[in-house]
Every structure is written in C-alpha cells, then in structure tokens.
C-alpha positions, 0 to 999 in steps of 0.5 A: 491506461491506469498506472500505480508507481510506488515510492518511499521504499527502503532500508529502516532499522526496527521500531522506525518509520517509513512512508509508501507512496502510490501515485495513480494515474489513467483512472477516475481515483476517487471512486475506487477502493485502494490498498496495499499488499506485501509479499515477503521471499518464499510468500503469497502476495498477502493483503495489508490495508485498504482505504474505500473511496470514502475513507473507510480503512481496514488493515491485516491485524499484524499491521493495525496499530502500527501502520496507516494508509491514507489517500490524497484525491486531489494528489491521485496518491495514496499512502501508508504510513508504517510506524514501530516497523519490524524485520516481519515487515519486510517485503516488496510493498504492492499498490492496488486499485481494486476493481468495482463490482461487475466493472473493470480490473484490479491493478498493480504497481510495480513495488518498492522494497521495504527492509527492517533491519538493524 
C-alpha cells in the first residue's frame, strides 16, 4: 500500500526557511504527480504546489516566490522548500500523491505542523 510520511515541520520565526519532506513508499513514484496541501485552524485543506512526473511545477500564487517543491525519484521524496515564511503560513502541512486519469486514488500523508511565528 502506498504511504506518504512527512517531515521537517516546526517552529521558524517570519522571514525564515524551512524544508517539508515527504518520503513515499508502496507506489511506482516516478510516474505520479505530487503536491502539498495546507490546512490552517477553522480552514479548508487548500492546495499549495504541485510538481508533474516530469517536473512541471505549479503553486497557489500566496506561496510562488516564496516556496519550491521539488522531487527526488531516486529518494521516492519530495520537497518543498519555504523561503520568507509568514504567520499566514501557518498550518498542518499534507503530502499528496494525486491519482492518474481513470486509474487508482489519491493519497495523503499524515502532516506535519508548520508555525511561523516570533
């Protein structure tokens, strides 16, 4: 079964950096699109960036600039990078595989916390 174990979550104070891990396992990796989510207290679970099988990146426009995902095949991992952090950044942090076309699930790590804060 596919599992997505995040990592690298924490407390950084606003303008800092901070790097998310989300090391996957039980899947073909290199053939799916992954991303990141954020859900903040009282929130929706809203989409973050996305990075295609073969490195196409997207990213809500609160974060382009800022942050950077990026994957590793060969490590089954990927990343996301977030320079000039901000107290809106705060949330719990969601890795996602996203299912292919007309095949299989998405899948969803277990989050890590991410604070900004001074």
């Amino acid at each position: 079964q596919v599992q997505l174990v995040e990592s690298g979550g924490g407390l950084v104070q606003p303008g800092g950096s901070l790097r998310l891990s989300c090391a996957a396992s039980g899947s073909i990796f290199s053939i799916y699109t992954m991303g990141w989510y954020r859900q903040a207290p009282g929130k929706q679970r809203d989409y973050v960036a996305s990075i295609s099988s073969t490195g196409i990146r997207n990213y809500v426009d609160s974060v382009k600039g800022r942050f950077t995902i990026s994957r590793d095949n060969a490590k089954n991992t990927i990343y996301l990078q977030m320079n000039s952090v901000k107290p809106e950044d705060t949330a719990v942090y969601y890795c996602k595989q996203f299912a292919r076309a007309g095949s299989g699930s998405d899948y969803w790590g277990q989050g890590t916390q991410v604070t900004v804060s001074s």
